[in-house]
MMTF fields as JSON, N, C-alpha, C and O atoms, coordinates in Angstrom:
{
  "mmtfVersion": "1.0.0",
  "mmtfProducer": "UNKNOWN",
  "numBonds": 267,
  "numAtoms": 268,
  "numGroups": 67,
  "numChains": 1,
  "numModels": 1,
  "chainsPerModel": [1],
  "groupsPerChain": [67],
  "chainIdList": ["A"],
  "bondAtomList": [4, 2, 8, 6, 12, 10, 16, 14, 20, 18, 24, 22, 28, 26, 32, 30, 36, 34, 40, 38, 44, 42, 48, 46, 52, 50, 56, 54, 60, 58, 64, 62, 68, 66, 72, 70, 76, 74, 80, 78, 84, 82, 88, 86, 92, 90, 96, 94, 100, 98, 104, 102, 108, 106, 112, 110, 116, 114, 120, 118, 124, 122, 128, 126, 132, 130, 136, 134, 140, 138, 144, 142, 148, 146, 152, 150, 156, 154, 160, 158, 164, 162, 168, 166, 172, 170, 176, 174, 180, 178, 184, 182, 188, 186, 192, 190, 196, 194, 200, 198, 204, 202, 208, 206, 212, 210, 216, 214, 220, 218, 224, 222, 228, 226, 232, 230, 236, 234, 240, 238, 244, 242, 248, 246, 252, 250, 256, 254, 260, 258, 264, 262],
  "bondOrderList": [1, 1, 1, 1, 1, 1, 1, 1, 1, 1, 1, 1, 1, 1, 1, 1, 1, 1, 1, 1, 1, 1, 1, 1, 1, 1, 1, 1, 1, 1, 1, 1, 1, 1, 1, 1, 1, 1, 1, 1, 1, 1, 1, 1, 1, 1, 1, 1, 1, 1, 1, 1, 1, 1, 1, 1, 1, 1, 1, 1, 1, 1, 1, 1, 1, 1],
  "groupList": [{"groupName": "UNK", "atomNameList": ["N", "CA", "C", "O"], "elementList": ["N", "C", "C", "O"], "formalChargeList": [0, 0, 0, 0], "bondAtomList": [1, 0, 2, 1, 3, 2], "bondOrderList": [1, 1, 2], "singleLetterCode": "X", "chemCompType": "L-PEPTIDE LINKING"}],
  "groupTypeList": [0, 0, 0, 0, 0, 0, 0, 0, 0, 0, 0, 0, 0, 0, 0, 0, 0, 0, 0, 0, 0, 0, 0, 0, 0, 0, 0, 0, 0, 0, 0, 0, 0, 0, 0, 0, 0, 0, 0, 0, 0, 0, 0, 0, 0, 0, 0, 0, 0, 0, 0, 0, 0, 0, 0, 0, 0, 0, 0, 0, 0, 0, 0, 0, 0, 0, 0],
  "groupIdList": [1, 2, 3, 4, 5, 6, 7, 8, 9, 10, 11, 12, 13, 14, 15, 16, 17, 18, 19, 20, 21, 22, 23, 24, 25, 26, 27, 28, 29, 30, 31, 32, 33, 34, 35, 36, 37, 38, 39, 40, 41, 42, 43, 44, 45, 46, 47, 48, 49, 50, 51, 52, 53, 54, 55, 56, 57, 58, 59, 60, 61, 62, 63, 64, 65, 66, 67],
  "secStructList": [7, 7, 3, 3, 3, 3, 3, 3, 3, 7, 7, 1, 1, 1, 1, 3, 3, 3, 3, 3, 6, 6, 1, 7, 7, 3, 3, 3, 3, 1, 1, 1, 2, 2, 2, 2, 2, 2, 2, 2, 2, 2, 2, 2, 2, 2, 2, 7, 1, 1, 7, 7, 7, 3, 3, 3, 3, 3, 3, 3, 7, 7, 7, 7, 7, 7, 7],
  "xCoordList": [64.625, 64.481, 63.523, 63.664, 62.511, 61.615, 62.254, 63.38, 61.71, 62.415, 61.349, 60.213, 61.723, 60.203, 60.736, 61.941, 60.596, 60.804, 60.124, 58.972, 60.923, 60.533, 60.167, 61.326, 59.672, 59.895, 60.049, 59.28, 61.052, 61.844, 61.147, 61.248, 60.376, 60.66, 60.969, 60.778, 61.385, 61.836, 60.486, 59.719, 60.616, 59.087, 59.55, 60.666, 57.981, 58.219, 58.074, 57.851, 58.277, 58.873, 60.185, 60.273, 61.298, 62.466, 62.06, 61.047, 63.721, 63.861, 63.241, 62.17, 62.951, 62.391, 61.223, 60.865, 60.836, 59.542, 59.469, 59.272, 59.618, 59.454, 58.477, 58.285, 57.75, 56.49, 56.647, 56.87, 56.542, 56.485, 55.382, 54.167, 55.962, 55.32, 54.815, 55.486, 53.024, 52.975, 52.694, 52.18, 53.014, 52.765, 52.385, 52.808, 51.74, 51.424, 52.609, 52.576, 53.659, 54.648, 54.973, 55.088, 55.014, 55.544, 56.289, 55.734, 57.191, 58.228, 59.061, 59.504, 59.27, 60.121, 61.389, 61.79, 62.217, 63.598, 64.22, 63.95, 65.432, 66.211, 66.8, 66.911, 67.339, 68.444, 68.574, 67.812, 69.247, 68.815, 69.505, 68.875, 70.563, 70.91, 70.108, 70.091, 69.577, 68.654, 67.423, 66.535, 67.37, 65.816, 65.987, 65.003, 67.404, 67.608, 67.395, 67.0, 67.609, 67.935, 66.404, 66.088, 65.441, 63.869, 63.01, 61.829, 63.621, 62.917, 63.233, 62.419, 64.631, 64.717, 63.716, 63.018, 63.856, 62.743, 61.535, 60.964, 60.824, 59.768, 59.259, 58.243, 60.252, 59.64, 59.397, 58.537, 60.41, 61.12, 59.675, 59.091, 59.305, 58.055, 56.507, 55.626, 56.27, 55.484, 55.07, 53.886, 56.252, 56.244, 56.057, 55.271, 57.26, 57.037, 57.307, 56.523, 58.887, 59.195, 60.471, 61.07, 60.953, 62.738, 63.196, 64.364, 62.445, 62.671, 62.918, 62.056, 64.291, 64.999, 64.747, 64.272, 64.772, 64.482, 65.384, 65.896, 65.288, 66.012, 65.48, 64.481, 65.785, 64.87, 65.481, 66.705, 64.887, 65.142, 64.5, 63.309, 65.298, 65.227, 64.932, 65.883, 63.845, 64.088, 63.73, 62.629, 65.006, 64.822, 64.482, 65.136, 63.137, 62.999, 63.086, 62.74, 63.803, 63.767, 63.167, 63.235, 62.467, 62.271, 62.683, 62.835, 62.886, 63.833, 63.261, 62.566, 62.983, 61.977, 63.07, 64.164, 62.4, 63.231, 62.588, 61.809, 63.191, 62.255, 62.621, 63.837, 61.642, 62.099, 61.455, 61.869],
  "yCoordList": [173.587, 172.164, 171.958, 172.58, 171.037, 170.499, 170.046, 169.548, 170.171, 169.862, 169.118, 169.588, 167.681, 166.414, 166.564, 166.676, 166.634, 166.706, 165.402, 165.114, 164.678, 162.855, 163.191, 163.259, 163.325, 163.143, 161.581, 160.678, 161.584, 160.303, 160.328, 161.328, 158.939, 158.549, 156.663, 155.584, 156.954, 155.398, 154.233, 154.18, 153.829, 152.736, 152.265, 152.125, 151.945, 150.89, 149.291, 148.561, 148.939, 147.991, 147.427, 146.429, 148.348, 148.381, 149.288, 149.305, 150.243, 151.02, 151.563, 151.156, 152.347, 153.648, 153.913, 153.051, 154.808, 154.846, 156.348, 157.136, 156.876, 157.987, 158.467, 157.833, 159.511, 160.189, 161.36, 162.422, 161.28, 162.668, 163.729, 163.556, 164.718, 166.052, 166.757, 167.112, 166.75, 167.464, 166.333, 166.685, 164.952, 163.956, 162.482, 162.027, 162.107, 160.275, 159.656, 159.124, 159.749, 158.771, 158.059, 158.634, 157.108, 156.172, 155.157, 154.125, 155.055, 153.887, 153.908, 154.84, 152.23, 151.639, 151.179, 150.949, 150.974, 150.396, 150.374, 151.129, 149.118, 148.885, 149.513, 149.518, 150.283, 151.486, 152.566, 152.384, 153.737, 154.972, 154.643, 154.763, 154.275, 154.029, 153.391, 153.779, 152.666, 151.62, 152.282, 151.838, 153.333, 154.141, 155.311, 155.713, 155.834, 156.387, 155.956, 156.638, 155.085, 153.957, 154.207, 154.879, 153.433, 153.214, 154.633, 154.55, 156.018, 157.037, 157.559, 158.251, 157.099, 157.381, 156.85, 157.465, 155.338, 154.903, 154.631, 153.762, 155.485, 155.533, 157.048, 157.184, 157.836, 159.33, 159.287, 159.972, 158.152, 157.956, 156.818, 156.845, 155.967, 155.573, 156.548, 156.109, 157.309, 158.11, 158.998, 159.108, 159.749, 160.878, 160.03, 160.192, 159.084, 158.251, 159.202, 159.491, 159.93, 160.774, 161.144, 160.765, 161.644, 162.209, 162.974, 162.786, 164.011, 165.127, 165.047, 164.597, 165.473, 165.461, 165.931, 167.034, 165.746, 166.369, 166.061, 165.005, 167.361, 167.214, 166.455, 166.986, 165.759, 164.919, 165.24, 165.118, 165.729, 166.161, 165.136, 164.825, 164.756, 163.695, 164.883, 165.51, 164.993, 165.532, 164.315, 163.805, 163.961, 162.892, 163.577, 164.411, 162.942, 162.909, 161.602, 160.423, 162.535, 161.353, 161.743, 162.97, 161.183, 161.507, 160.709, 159.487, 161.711, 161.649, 161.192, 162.188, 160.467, 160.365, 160.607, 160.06, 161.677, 161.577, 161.671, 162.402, 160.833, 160.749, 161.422, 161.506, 162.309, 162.958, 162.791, 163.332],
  "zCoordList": [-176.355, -176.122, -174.947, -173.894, -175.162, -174.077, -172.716, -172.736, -171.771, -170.41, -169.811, -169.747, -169.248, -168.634, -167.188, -167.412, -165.9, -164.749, -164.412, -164.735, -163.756, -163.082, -161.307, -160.9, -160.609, -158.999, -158.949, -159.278, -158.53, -158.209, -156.553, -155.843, -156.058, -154.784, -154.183, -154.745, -153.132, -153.007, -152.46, -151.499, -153.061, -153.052, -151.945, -151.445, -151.523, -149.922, -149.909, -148.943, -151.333, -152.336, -151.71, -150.995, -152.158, -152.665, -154.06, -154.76, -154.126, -155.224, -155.801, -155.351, -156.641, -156.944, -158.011, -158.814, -157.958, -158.746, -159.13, -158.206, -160.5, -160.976, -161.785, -162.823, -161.557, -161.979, -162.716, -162.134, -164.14, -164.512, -164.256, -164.344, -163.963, -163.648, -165.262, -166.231, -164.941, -166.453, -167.54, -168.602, -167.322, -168.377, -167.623, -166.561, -168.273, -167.603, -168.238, -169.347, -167.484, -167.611, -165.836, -164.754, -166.084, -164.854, -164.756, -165.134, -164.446, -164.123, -163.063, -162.392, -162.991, -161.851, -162.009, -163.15, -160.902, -161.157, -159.939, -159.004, -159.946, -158.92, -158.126, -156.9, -159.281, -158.461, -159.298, -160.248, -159.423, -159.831, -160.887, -161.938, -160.976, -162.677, -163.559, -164.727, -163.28, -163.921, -164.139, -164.866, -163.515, -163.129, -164.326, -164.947, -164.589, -165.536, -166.837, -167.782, -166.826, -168.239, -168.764, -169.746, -167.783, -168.011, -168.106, -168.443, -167.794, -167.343, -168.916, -169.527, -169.538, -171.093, -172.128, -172.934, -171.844, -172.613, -172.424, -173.083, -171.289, -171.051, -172.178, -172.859, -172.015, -172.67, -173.837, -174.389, -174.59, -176.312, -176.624, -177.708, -175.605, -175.977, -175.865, -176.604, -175.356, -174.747, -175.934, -176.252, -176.709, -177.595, -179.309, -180.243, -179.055, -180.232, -181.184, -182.088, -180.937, -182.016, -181.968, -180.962, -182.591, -183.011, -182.105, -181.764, -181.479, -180.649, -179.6, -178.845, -179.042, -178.084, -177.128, -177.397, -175.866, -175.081, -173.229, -172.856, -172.448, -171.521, -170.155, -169.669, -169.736, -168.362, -167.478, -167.521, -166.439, -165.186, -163.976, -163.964, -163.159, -162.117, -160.635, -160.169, -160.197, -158.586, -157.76, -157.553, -157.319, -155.944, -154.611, -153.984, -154.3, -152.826, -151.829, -151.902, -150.756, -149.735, -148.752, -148.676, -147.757, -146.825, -145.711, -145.698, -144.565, -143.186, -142.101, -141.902, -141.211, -140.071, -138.925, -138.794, -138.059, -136.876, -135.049, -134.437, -134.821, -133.282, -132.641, -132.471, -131.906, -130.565, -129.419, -128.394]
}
C-alpha cells in the first residue's frame, strides 16, 4: 500500500497548513481534526482513483526560547 507523508505546520494565520512530501498536494484547516478530514480529500481528489492509501501527518512545531 502507498504511503503520502503531509508536514503539518502551524500557519502564522491561525491553524494549520499541510504539504505533501513527494506530491503537490496542499491544504488548510482550523484545527488538526479538520486538517485531517481535508488532507483525505485532498489525496482522493489528487489521484482521482479507488486506491487506497496510507497518510502520514508529521507535525512540526516550533519552540522559541529566550536566553
Amino acid at each position: 500500500m502507498e504511503e503520502i507523508i503531509f508536514m503539518v505546520e502551524e500557519s502564522p494565520e491561525g491553524g494549520f497548513i499541510a504539504k505533501g512530501l513527494g506530491v503537490s498536494i496542499f491544504t488548510e484547516a482550523d484545527t488538526i481534526e479538520a486538517l485531517k478530514v481535508m488532507v483525505k480529500d485532498a489525496v482522493k481528489c489528487h489521484f482521482d482513483d479507488s486506491k487506497r492509501r496510507i497518510i502520514r501527518l508529521h507535525i512540526v512545531s516550533e519552540v522559541v526560547i529566550a536566553a
